[in-house]
Structure formats: structure tokens, C-alpha cells
C-alpha positions in Angstrom: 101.6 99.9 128.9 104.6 101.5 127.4 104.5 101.9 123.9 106.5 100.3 121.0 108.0 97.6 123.5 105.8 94.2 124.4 103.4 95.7 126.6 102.3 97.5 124.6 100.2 94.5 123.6 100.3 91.8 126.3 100.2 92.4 130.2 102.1 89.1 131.1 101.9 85.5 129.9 101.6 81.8 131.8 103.4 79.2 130.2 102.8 75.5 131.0 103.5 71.7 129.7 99.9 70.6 128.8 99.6 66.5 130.7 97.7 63.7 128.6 94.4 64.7 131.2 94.7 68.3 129.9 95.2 67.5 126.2 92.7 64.7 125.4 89.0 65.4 125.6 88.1 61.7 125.5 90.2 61.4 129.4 88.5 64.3 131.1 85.6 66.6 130.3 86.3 69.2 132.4 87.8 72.1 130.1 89.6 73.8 132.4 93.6 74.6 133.3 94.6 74.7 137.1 95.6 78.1 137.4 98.5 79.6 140.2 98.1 82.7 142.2 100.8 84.3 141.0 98.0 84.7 137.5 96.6 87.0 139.7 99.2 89.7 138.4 97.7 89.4 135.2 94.5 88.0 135.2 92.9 89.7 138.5 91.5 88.3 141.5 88.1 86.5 140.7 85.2 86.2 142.9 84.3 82.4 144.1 82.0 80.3 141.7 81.2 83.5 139.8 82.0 82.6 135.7 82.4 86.0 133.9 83.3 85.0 130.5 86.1 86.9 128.1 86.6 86.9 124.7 89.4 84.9 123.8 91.4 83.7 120.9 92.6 80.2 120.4 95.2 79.4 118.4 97.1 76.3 117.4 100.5 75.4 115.3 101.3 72.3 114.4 104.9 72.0 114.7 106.3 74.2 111.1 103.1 74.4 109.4 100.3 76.5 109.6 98.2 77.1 111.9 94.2 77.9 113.2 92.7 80.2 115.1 88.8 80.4 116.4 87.1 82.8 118.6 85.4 81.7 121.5 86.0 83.0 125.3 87.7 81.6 128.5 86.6 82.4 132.2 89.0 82.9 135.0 87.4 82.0 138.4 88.1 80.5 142.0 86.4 77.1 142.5 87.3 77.5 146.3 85.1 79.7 149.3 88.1 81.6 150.9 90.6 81.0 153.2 91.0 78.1 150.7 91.9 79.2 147.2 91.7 77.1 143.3 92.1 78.8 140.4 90.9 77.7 137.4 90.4 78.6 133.9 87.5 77.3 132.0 87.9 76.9 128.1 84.9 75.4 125.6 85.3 73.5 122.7 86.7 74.6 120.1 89.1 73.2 117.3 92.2 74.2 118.8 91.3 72.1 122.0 90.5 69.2 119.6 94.0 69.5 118.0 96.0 69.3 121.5 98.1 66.4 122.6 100.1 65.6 125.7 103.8 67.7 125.6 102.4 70.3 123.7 103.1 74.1 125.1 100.4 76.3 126.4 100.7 80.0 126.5 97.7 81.8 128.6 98.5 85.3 127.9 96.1 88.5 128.5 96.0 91.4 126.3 95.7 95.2 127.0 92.6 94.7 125.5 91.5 92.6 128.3 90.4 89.8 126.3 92.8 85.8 126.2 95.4 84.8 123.3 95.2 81.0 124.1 98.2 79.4 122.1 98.7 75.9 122.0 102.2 74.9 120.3 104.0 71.6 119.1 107.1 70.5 121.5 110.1 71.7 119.9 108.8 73.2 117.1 110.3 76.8 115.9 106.9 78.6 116.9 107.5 77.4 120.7 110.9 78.5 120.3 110.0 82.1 119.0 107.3 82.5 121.6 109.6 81.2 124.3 111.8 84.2 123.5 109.2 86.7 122.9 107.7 86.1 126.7 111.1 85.4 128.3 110.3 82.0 129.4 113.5 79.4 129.6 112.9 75.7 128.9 112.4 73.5 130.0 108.6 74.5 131.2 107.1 72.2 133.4 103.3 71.0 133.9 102.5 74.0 136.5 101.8 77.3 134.8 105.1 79.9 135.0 103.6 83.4 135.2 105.5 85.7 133.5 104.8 89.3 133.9 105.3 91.8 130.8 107.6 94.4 132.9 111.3 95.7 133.0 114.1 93.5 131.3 111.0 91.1 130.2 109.0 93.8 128.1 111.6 93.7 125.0 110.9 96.3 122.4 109.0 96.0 119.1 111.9 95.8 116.5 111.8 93.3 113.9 112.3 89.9 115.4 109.6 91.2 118.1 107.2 92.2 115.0 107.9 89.2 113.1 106.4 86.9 116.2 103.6 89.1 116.4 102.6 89.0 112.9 102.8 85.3 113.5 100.2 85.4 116.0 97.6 87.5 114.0 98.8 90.8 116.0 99.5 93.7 113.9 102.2 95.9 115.3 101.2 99.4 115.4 103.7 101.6 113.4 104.7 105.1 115.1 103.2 108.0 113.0 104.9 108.7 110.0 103.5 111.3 108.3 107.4 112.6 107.2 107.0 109.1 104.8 104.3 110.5 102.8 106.2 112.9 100.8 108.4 110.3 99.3 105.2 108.3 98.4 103.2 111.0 96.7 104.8 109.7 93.3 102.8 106.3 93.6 99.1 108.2 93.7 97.1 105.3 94.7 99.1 102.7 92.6 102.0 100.0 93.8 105.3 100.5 92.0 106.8 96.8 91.3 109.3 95.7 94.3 112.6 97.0 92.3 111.5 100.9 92.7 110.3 100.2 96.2 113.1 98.6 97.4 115.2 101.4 95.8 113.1 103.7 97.5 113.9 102.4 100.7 117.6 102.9 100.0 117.2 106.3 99.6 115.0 106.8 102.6 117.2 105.0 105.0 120.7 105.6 103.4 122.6 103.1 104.4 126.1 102.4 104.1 127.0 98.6 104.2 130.9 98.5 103.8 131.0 98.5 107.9 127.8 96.8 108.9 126.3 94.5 106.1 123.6 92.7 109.0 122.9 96.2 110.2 122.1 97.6 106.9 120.2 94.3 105.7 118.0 94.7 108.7 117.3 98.6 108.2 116.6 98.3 104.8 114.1 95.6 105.4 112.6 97.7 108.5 112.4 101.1 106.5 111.3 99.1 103.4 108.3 97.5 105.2 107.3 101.2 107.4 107.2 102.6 103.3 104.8 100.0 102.0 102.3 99.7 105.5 102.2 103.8 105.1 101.0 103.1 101.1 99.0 100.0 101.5 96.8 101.8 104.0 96.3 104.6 101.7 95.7 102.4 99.2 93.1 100.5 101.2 91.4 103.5 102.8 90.3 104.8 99.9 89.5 101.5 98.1 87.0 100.8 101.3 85.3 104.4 100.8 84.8 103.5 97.8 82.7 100.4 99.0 82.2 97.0 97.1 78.7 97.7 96.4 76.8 96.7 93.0 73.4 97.4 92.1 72.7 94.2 93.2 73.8 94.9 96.9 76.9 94.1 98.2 79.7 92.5 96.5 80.7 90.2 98.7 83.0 88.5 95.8 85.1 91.4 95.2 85.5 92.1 98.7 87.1 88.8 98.9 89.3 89.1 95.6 90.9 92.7 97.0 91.3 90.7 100.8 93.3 88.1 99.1 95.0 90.8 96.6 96.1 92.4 100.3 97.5 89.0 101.9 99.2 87.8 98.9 100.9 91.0 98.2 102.3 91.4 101.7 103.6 87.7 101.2 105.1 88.1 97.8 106.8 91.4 98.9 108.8 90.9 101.6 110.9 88.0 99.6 111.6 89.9 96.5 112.5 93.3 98.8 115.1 90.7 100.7 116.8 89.8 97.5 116.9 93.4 96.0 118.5 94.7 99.2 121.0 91.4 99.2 121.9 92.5 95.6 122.5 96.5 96.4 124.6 94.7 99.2 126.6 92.6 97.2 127.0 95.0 94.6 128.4 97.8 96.7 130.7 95.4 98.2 131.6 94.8 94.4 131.3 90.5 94.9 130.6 88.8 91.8 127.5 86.8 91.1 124.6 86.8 89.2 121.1 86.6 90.3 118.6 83.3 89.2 120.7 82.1 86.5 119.7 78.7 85.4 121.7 75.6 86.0 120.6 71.9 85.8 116.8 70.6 86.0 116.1 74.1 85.4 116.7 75.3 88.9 117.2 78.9 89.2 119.1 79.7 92.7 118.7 82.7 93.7 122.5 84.0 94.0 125.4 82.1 92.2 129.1 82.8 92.9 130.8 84.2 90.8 128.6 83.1 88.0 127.6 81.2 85.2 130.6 80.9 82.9 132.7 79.8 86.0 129.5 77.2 87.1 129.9 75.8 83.8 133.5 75.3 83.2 134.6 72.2 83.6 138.4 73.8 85.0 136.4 75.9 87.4 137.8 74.8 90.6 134.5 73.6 92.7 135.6 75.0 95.7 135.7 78.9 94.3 131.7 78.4 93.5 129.2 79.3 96.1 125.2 79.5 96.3 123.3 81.2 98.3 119.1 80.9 98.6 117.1 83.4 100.1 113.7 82.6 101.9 112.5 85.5 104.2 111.0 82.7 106.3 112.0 78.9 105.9 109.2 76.9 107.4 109.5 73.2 105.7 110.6 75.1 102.2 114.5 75.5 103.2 114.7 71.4 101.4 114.0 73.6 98.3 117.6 74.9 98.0 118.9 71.4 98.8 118.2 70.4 94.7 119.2 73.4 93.4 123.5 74.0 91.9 124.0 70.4 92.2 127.8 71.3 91.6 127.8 73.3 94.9 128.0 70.5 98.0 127.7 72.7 100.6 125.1 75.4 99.9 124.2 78.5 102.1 120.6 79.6 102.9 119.6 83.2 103.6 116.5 83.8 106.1 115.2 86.6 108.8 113.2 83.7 110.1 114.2 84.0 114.5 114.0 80.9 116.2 114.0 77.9 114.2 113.5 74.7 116.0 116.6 72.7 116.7 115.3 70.0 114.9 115.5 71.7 111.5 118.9 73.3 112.1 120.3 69.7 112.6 118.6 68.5 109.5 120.2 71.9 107.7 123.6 70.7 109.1 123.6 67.0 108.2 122.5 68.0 104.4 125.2 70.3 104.6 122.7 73.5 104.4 124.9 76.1 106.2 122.5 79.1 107.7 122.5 82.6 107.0 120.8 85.5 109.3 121.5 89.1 110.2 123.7 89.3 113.9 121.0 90.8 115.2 118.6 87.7 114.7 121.2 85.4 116.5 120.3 86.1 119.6 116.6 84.6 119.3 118.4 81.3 119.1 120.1 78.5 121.6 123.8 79.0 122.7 124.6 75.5 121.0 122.8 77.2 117.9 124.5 80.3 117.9 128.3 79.4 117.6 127.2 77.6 114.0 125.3 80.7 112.4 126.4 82.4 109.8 125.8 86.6 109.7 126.0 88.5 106.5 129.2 89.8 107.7 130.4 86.1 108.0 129.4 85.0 103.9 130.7 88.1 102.4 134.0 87.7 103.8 133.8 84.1 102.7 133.1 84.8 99.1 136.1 87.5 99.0 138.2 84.7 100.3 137.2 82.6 97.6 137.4 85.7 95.2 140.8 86.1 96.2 141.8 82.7 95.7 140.4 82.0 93.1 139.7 84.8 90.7 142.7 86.5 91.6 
């Protein structure tokens, strides 16, 4: 294990293309995935015909939606007396395996902990593509399990594409000590200041200067920004737990709930107004005009209109010096939402830190002429043929001082 890279967590992966015998339950009954011996590396050598159960985790996405997890267990074990040798690995029912259809990816993968992450994927969707990178598999994956040990040039380290596909899976990242971060939190007590002080915070903390490297300092803000609220939500949480959600009545069982979901939604809510402010400092140290969620027709507010308003409205206002730019710290199926929005504005730009996306929804963003937006450093996480159309921050602010210069004078 060598911590703050990938094995930290995971001690190697298998990878495989699930057949329609392995997918539907109503065409075999067996529940079980023919292993390789190169698992071995990972999963150990097991003893013939004896069934030693782990805990295990299964988890399914359904191409960019949501997904679900259960807990159940899986058991690794040779069906085969030696010098003959089949490996096989046993799996119950759960609702994951109910989900599962022929193409779909499979990812076997053991943690440090010892216990399974079973993670059953859509073909092509942007969560096979994310977890293809993570593990360092390359498509296309075939119907035998690829092992894939978590070691040398394959155990990449936790920054924040790596983080983001954790969190994905359900897998907090552990952050490194950080007791130096407290001092600039004692102001807060046991309180969250509103996303506007925070984010300013986090400027201060990381001081950052974008004029060279606008992806760079996006990406550090965002990092620094998100160390500063874990270190303060735990706090926070700590000593709301010691308090305990106990009544007179026994436990309260309904507030525990309310401050679970006040905890999720938070973290959710956060991380998209944090991008914008630190897009804003950005934009305003680079002194580009625009103003932020002005409203133009239906109503629609988008979140960054170049230059403005007055020029959006005026009728002389040459089209082509007006530019828009949404921000969505992860698309999913919500990047259509900027599609409606500065119906002026034909080609429109879309701002994520979302790694990966599937093919399939960067063609779509293309033919509705949706033009990407990521940090350099997130390019990387996507195809070759993907790559040489993405836009870096670098790449839109020197577009909108072209049009500045053209067209503002």
C-alpha cells in the first residue's frame, strides 16, 4: 500500500465483458464468474471446494444516471482437485445481479480491506470510461477477465480526477493531516459561512495567481477549497454526534436522518457554487467582461454572459462578440440544460470537472453545437479523438479577449 496514490485503496482489479449466460439469471443459475489465475495476484490462492465467503459490495450504473449499491459477499474458490485448476467466483442474488445485461462491464476488484467492490457498468457509458482510466484497463475488454494489478505506472495518485471516481464509487478519499488548516477555520466556531467567504477563503489559503495558468489555478482552488470544508464539516459533525440525537423518548431516529441529508445535500450544493465563485475571481483578475446569471428570455438565467446584458440586448450588438458559458461541476444528463438557455448565443460553451464523459454524450454536445469546457489537466482522462476537440480554461479566455478585442475595442 502506498499512500495517497490508488493502492492505497485497491490491491488490483479484473475487468471483463459480461456474456448473455453471465448477465441473465433466467439462462443460468449458477452465480458465478470464471475466474483466471493470474486473480491469484490479488485475490489469493484458494483451497479446492472450500467456500470462504467475503464481504462484498455490489454496485450498478445504469449508463449516466444513478446508481445502487447492496451489501452481500462473494467467495473466491477452485472447483478443480489439483494438477487441474478452475477458478471461480461465486456471487448471490442481489439487485445489482438482477440489473445486469449482456455487454455490460464488470469490474472484480479487492480492497486493502480485504473485502470485494463488484461493479457492474453500462457499455459506453461515462462511468465505464472513468473506471477504465482509474484501473488502467484499455478497451476494448473482452469476455475473459484482464487482471490488473494496482502497482508502478498503474497505481496513479489520488489527485482530483482520482478522488472524483472514488467518490463515485462510495469510497471516501482519506485527506493527509491537516492540522495547519485549522487556524484559518477558527473564525467559523462550529457554523458554515455561505460559499462566497469560503470560496474567498480558499483564495487566500492557496494564493494563486491565474494570469499564467488559469486550469492550474481553477483546479487548486477547487482542491484547497474542498481540503478547507472536509477539515470543517468533520468538526462540525464530531461534535454534532457527541452531542447524540437522543429525546426523552429514546432515540431520534428522525433527526438523525434530517442532519444525514443536511450533510449530502450540502456537499452537493457546494461544490457548484465554489466552481462559479473561483471562475468569477478568474475572470475578474484577467479583467474579461461579463456578468454573472443575468436574465435573458423565458427567464433563463445562464450562469456567465459575455460581455453582458446591454450588449445581449442590443439589437446592433454584433452576435458573434456574445458568448455564454454554463457551469455544471458534473454534467450527467443535465448538460441539455444550457442548450435553452441565451437563445441569441448559437454556439454555447459548457464548463465541467466531470473526467471521462462517454463518447456518446460528447457527440450529442457537438452536434447541438455545445462546445466543452475542462481544466488541461482533466483532458487526459479522455479518448485521443476526444481530446483534440476540448476546450481548457486557457483555451475560452483567450477566446473571449479575441472577441473583446474585436469587438469592444
Amino acid at each position: 500500500m502506498n499512500k495517497g496514490f490508488l493502492s492505497q485503496y485497491f490491491v488490483g482489479v479484473a475487468v471483463k465483458r459480461l456474456s448473455a449466460v453471465e448477465a441473465d439469471a433466467s439462462r443460468s443459475h449458477q452465480h458465478e464468474y470464471n475466474g483466471t489465475t493470474a486473480m491469484k495476484s490479488f485475490m489469493g490462492e484458494p483451497a479446492y471446494n472450500v467456500k470462504n465467503p467475503s464481504p462484498a459490495r455490489f454496485i450498478w450504473f445504469g449508463g449516466e444516471k444513478e446508481g445502487i449499491s447492496e451489501e452481500a459477499f462473494a467467495t473466491w474458490y477452485q472447483s478443480r482437485q489439483s494438477p487441474r485448476s478452475e477458478y471461480r467466483l461465486y456471487f448471490p442474488t442481489t439487485l445489482v445481479s438482477q440489473l445486469t445485461n449482456a455487454g455490460d462491464l464488470l469490474f472484480v476488484a479487492r480492497q486493502t480491506d480485504s473485502s470485494l467492490l463488484i461493479i457492474v457498468v453500462k457499455a459506453g457509458s461515462t462511468i465505464e470510461n472513468q473506471l477504465l482510466w482509474l484501473f488502467g484497463a484499455t478497451a476494448p475488454v473482452g469476455q475473459t477477465f484482464a487482471n490488473l494489478p494496482i502497482t508502478g505506472n498503474n497505481d496513479p495518485q489520488v489527485d482530483y480526477v482520482v478522488r472524483y471516481i472514488l467518490e463515485e464509487l462510495g469510497i471516501e478519499p482519506e485527506e493527509p493531516d491537516t492540522p495547519q488548516l485549522d487556524r484559518h477555520l477558527e473564525r467559523f466556531g462550529d457554523k458554515f459561512p455561505t460559499t462566497a467567504v469560503f470560496s474567498a477563503l480558499a483564495r487566500d489559503v492557496a494564493a494563486v495567481e491565474p494570469q499564467d495558468d488559469p486550469d492550474a489555478a481553477l483546479v487548486t482552488l477547487m482542491e484547497t477549497e474542498e481540503r478547507l470544508f472536509l477539515r470543517l464539516e468533520r468538526q462540525i459533525v464530531a461534535k454534532r454526534l457527541d452531542q447524540g440525537f437522543v429525546t426523552s423518548d429514546g432515540a431520534d431516529v428522525d433527526s438523525f436522518f434530517q442532519f444525514s441529508l443536511s450533510v449530502h445535500n450540502r456537499r452537493k450544493s457546494r461544490v457548484g457554487h465554489a466552481l462559479e465563485n473561483h471562475l468569477a475571481w478568474i475572470f475578474d483578475t484577467l479583467k474579461l467582461r461579463y456578468q454573472r446569471g443575468v436574465e435573458t428570455e423565458n427567464r433563463k438565467r445562464p450562469d456567465f454572459l459575455f460581455p453582458g446584458k446591454v450588449e445581449y440586448n442590443a439589437p446592433t450588438f454584433a452576435v458573434e462578440g456574445l458568448s455564454m458559458l454554463g457551469v455544471k461541476s458534473t454534467c450527467k444528463d443535465r448538460w441539455r440544460q444550457v442548450l435553452s438557455e441565451a437563445n441569441r448565443i448559437g454556439g454555447k460553451h459548457l464548463l465541467t470537472l466531470e473526467p471521462s464523459i462517454s463518447e456518446n454524450q460528447t457527440n450529442e454536445m457537438r452536434a447541438s453545437h455545445l462546445q466543452l469546457v475542462l481544466p488541461a489537466a482533466l483532458h487526459r482522462t479522455y479518448k485521443p479523438e476526444q481530446q483534440s476537440w476540448l476546450f481548457s480554461v486557457r483555451d475560452f479566455v483567450r477566446m473571449i479577449e479575441d472577441k473583446e478585442r474585436e469587438h469592444l475595442g
